[in-house]
N, C-alpha and C positions, 0 to 999 in steps of 0.2 A: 504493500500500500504506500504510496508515494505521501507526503507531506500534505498537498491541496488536494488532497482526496480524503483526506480527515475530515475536512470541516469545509463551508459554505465560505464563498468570499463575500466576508461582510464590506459595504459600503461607510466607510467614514464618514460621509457627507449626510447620511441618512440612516443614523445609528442611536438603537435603543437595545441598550443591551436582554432587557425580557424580551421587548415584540423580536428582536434579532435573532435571540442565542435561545433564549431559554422557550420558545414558540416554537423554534426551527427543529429543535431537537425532540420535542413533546407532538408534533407531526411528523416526526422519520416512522417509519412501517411497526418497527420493532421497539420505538418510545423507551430508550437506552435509559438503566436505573443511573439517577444523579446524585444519588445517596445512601450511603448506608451509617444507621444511624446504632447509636452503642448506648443507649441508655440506663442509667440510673437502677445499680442491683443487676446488671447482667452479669450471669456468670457464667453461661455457656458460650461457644461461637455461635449457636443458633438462638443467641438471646435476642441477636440484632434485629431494624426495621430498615424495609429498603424503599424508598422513596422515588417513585421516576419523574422524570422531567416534568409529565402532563400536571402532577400534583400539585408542582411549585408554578406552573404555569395558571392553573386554575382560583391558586391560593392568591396569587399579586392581582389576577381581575377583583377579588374579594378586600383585598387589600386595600385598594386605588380606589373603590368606591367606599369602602368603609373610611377613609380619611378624610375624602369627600364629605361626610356624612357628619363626619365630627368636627366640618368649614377648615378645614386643612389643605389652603390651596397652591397649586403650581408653584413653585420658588420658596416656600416657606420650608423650615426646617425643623428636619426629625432627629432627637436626639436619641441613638440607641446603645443600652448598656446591661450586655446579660451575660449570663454561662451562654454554655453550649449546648444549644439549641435548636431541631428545624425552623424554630418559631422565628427566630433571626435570619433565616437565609427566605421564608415566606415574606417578613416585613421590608429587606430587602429589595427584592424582586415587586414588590408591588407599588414600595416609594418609588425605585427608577420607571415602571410603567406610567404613574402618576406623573413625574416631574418633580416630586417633592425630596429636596436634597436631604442625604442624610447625613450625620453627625456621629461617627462611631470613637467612643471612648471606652478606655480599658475597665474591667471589674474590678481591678487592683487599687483603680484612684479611690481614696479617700472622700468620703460625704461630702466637704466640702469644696473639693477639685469639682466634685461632677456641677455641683450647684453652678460653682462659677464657671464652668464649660458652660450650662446652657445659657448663662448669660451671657459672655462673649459672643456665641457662637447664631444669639438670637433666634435660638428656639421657640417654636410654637408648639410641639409636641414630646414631650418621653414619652420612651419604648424601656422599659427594661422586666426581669422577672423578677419574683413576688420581694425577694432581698432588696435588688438596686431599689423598686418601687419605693419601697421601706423606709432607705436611707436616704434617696432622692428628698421625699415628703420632709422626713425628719431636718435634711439643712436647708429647706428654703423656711422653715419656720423660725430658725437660728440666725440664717440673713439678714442683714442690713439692708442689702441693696435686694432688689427685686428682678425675676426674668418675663419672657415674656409668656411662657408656657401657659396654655390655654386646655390643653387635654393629654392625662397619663392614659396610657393604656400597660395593661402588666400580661405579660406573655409565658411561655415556660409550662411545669406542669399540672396540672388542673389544683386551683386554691380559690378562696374564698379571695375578693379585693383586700390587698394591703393597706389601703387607709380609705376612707371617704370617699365618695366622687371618681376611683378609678374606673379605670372600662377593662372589663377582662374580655381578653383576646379573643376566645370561643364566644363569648356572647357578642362581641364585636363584630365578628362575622356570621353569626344568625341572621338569617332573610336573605344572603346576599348571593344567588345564584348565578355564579360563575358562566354559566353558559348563555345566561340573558346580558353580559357586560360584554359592550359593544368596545374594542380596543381603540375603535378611530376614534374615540369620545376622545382620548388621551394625546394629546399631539405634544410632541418635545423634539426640540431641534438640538441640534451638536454642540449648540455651544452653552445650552442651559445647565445650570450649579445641576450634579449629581452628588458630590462628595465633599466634604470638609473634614481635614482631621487637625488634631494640634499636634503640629512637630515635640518629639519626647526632649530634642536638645541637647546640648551637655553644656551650653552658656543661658543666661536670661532665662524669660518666662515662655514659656510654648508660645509656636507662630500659631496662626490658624491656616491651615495650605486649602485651597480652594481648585478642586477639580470638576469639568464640565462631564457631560454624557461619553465624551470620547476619551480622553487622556489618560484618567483608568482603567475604564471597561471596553475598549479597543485595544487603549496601550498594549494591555495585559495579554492578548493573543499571541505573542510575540514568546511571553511566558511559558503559556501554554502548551504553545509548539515545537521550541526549538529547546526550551531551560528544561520544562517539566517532562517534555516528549510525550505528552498524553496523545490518547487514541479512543474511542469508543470501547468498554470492557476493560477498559484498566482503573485500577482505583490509587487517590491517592489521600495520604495522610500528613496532613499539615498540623504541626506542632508549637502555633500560636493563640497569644490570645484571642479574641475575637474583637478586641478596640483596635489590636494592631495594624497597620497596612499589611502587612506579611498575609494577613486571613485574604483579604481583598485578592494579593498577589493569587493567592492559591482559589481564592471562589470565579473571579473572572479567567484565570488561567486557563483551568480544569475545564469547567463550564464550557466555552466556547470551542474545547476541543472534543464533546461529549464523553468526556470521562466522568468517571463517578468521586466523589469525596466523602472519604469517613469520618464519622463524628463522633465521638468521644466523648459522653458528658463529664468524664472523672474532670475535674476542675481545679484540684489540688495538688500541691507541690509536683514537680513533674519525680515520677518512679521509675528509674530504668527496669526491677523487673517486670512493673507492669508491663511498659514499653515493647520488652523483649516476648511478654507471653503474647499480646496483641499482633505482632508482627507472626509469629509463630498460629496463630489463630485463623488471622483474617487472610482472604485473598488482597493485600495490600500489594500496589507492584511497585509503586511510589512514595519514599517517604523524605521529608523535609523538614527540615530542623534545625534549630541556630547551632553555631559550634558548640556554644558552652555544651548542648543536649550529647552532641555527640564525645564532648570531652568524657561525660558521665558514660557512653557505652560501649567505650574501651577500657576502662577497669578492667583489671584484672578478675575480679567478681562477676562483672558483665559478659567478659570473655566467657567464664565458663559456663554461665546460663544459656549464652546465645550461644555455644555448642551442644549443651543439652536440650535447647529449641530453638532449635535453626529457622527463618522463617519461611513461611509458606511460598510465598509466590515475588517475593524483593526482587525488583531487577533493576531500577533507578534511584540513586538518591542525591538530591541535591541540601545545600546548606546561603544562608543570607545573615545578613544582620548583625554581623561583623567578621574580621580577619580569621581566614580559616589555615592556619597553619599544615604545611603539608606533611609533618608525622601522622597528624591525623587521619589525614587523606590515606597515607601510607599504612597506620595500625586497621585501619576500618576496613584496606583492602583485603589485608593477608586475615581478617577475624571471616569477613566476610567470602574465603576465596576469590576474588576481583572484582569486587562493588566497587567502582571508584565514587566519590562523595563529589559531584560538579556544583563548584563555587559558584554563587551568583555576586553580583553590587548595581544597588540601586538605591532608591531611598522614598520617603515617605512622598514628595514629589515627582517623582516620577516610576513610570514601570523600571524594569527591569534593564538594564545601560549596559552590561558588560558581565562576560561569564566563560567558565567553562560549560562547554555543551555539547553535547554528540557531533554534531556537524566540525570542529574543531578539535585537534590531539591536544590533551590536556598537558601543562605545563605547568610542574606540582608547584605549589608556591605562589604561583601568578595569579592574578582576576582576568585570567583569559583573554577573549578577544572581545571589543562590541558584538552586541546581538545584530541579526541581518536589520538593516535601516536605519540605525542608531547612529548619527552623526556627532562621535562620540570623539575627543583625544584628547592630550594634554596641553595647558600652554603655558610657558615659561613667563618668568615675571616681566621679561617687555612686550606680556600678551600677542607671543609669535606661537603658532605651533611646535612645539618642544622638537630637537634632536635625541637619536636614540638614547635613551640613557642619561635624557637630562630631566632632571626633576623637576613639578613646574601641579599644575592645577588643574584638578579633572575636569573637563568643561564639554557640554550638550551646547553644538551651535543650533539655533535658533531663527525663525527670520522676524523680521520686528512687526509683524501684525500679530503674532503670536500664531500664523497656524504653517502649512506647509509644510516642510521639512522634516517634522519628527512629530508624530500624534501623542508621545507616551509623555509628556510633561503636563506639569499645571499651567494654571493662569497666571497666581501668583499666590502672594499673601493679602487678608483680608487685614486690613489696617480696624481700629477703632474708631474712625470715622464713614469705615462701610469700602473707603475706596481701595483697588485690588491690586498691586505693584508686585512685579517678577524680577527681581534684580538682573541685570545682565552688563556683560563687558566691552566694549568696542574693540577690534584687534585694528593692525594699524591698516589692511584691505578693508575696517568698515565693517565687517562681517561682528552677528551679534553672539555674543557663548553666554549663556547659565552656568557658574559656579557651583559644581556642588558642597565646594567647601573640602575636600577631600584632596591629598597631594598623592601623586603617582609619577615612577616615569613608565618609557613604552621601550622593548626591547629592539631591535633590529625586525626580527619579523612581524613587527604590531603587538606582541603581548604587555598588556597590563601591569605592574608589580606594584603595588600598596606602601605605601608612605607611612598614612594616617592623616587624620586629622590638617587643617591648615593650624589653625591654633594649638593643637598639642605637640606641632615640632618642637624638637630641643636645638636649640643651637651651643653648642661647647666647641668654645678653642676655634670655634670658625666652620666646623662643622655640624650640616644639616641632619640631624637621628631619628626619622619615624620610629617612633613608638609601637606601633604594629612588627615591624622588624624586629627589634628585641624582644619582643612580647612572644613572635614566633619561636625564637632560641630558646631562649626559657622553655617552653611550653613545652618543648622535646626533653627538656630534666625528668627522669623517672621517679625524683620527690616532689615535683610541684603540679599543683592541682590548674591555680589560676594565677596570673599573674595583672598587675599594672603599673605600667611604665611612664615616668612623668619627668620634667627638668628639676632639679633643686638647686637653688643657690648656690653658684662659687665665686672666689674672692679671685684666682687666677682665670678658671675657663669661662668666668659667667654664669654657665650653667653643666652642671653633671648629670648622667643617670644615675637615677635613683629608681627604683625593682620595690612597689610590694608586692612580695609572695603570699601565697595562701598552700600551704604542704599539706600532701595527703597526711601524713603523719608529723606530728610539731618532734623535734629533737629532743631529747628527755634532760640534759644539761647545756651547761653556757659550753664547755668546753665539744661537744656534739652540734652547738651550734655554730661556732666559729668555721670550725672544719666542713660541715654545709654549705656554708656562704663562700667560702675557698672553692669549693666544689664546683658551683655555681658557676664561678668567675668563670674558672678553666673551662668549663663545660662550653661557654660562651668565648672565650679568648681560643677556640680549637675551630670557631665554625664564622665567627665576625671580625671586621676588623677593632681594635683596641677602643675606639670610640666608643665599639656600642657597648660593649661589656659596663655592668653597672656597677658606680665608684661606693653606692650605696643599695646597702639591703635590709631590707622591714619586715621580717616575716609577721602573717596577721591572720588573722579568724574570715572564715567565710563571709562574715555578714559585716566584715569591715567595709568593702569593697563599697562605695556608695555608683548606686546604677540608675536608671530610667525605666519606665516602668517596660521596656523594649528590652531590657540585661542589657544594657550597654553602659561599660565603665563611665564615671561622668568623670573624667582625668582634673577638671576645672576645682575640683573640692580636692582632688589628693596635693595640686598645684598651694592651693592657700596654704594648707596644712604645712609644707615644709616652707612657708615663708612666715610664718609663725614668730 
């Protein structure tokens, strides 16, 4: 089966991701299952519920008129915040039929974050289950300031309303038959608000990124295709929250290539051996995960489960959402007999930018090559396109009306005043690049190689140090778990590395510790040059590490810290 024999060539110019994707699939002959769901107290594999397309098709006509019905109109925004649930990939699918933008935030934010999301983000509606309902109510009663939300509804599974005045979901969609909803009633163009998320950050206060009908759920084909390599009858398991973009990566991904996606309601701490009995259970063919997930299932512990339950049907896996060190790559192949782990790099702005991916031999260590269309490369600080090997600014050129040239970007950020700005560069041809913020160079054949950060570089003695770099060395130590790499203060270079570690096992004396951190060094003085090797080392407890609600190290707090 060739690549455009997968899936329908959708039209950008006239694109709705349900009437497109999720219509298109729910009329093919054989109406391909788009779900299989894992819910709450299963303990068999035939615990599961499998869901196909027509359902969730059926469910967003129900949807789009039930929103309707609660004066939730066109352009106004949904703010949604739950576990994991069909009920969220239903409310989904019927906001984007509608035209009603949706707002997805993490279950992890605290009562008060969500309040002040939907104030920012000017909410007319939450969505969450019977908890978020709970704590939502509870901080706007707490609040000072006021949103605009005008109707809850509580989704998830079957409970009595959590406060007052809520609309529960089944009763929501009482009366409202799916096959009398006329779809032309809903008309939405390419360039109407479909998504809003707030950037998780590692500086300031979360942005709010604002994405149309296409830049996501177009972008995201590209995912689908080439990252994820889904097919009709493959399923995949995505190992994110459901606020995160990562969910979106994998729901527009999947979806669009008629693949199926598994759902997991377990919602707590993530379990490698849960992890390893599910894979070993379910016909899963794909599965995707941040590194930290996969640091956890090469243990040596994991190792031996995941020999004792090999999994069933694995035959791709990729990883996003930060630097994926290639021991990893390398421990996951030989656990796995030769699963390679293909790196993705994007971000909450845009789909999917640069990867390893089938179509390309992977090159361990690297963030691969752009994805096909992705007018993706680096540019050095006098904003020229980089020489091989020269370090310099990951940058998506752009054309200045904002469309054209690359579908899978936002609009911009929505400021506090309403108005929507996309930062971008002039190079000295005139030509316009989006910053992702991210430093890289490109090797001689186009390959990618990871920096870090623009703001987390170290500069020592005159030298540029991606922190990702050393964070990668490290990370190949057989006593270190996690690691983060920051500059601290010096009186000669300006600035040194400085390494906290987090060790599977703490050293049981000073004199056990001293000889570790020696260890350490060499281990790093055998594989980088002298620079990177770290002048300082901190070992520290798991829950030191301060993060995003994405697991991504926030380096800005470890930085204060040693200027203390």
């Amino acid at each position: 089966m060739t690549m455009a024999s997968r899936r329908p060539e959708y039209n950008p110019d006239r694109f709705n991701f349900t009437k497109n994707v999720v219509d298109y699939w729910s009329q093919k002959g054989d109406d391909p299952v788009a779900m299989v769901w894992n819910p709450p107290g299963a303990r068999e594999p035939g615990d599961t519920d499998s869901f196909h397309f027509s359902h969730f098709s059926q469910r967003a006509r129900q949807v789009a008129v039930g929103l309707r019905r609660l004066g939730i109109q066109k352009g106004e925004v949904l703010l949604l915040v739950s576990s994991k649930t069909p009920d969220w990939y239903e409310v989904v699918c019927g906001a984007i039929l509608g035209g009603v933008a949706i707002c997805l935030c993490s279950s992890a934010l605290v009562s008060s974050e969500i309040a002040l999301r939907a104030q920012k983000a000017r909410a007319s509606v939450f969505v969450g289950d019977a908890e978020q309902v709970r704590r939502f109510v509870a901080a706007r009663k707490c609040r000072e300031t006021h949103d605009a939300v005008r109707q809850i509804v509580q989704i998830g599974q079957s409970a009595p309303p959590a406060a007052p005045g809520v609309n529960v979901y089944r009763s929501f969609l009482a009366g409202i038959n799916p096959q009398q909803v006329n779809v032309a009633d809903f008309k939405t163009e390419s360039g109407d608000v479909c998504l809003l998320y707030f950037t998780s950050g590692t500086t300031g206060q979360a942005k709010l990124v604002k994405h149309n009908q296409v830049s996501y759920p177009y972008g995201h084909i590209i995912t689908g295709e080439h990252w994820l390599d889904l097919r009709p009858g493959q399923m995949l398991w995505n190992l994110s929250d459901q606020g995160w973009a990562k969910s979106m990566w994998a729901f527009f991904g999947a979806w669009s290539q008629g693949g199926t996606i598994f759902l997991d309601a377990h919602g707590s701490a993530f379990e490698p051996e849960r992890t390893i009995n599910l894979l070993h259970q379910q016909p899963i063919t794909t599965f995707c995960a941040a590194p930290t997930i996969f640091r956890h299932l090469v243990t040596d512990a994991s190792k031996k489960l995941f020999a004792e339950k090999p999994p069933k049907a694995l035959e791709h896996c990729t990883s996003a959402g930060e630097h994926l060190g290639a021991h990893i790559v390398l421990e996951w192949y030989e656990m796995t007999d030769g699963l390679m782990i293909w790196d993705g790099f994007g971000q909450t702005e845009t789909s999917i930018l640069c990867g390893n991916y089938p179509l390309v031999p992977p090159r361990l260590g690297s963030m691969g090559k752009p994805l096909p269309g992705v007018p993706l490369c680096v540019l050095n600080d006098e904003r020229q396109v980089a020489h091989p090997f020269e370090e310099g600014d990951i940058a998506v050129r752009v054309s200045d009306d904002g469309t054209g040239l690359f579908r899978g970007i936002f609009e911009g950020y929505i400021h506090d005043d309403g108005s929507v700005v996309r930062p971008t560069v002039t190079d000295k041809e005139g030509q316009s690049w989006y910053l992702t913020g991210d430093r890289a160079h490109c090797d001689e054949e186009g390959y990618f190689w990871y920096k870090g950060r623009g703001d987390d570089v170290i500069i020592s003695a005159g030298h540029r140090i991606g922190p990702a770099e050393v964070e990668s060395v490290l990370q190949a130590h057989p006593a270190i778990r996690e690691s983060a790499v920051v500059a601290a203060p010096d009186e000669q270079r300006g600035s040194i590395v400085k390494a906290f570690i987090v060790l599977h096992d703490h050293p049981g004396d000073s004199t056990s510790t001293v000889r570790l951190k020696q260890d350490i060094r060499e281990h790093c003085l055998h594989r980088k040059a002298a620079q990177y090797c770290p002048q300082k080392i901190e070992f520290v407890d798991l829950g030191f590490l301060p993060k995003t609600v994405s697991g991504k190290v926030i380096r800005k707090e470890l930085r204060m810290l040693e200027r203390l």
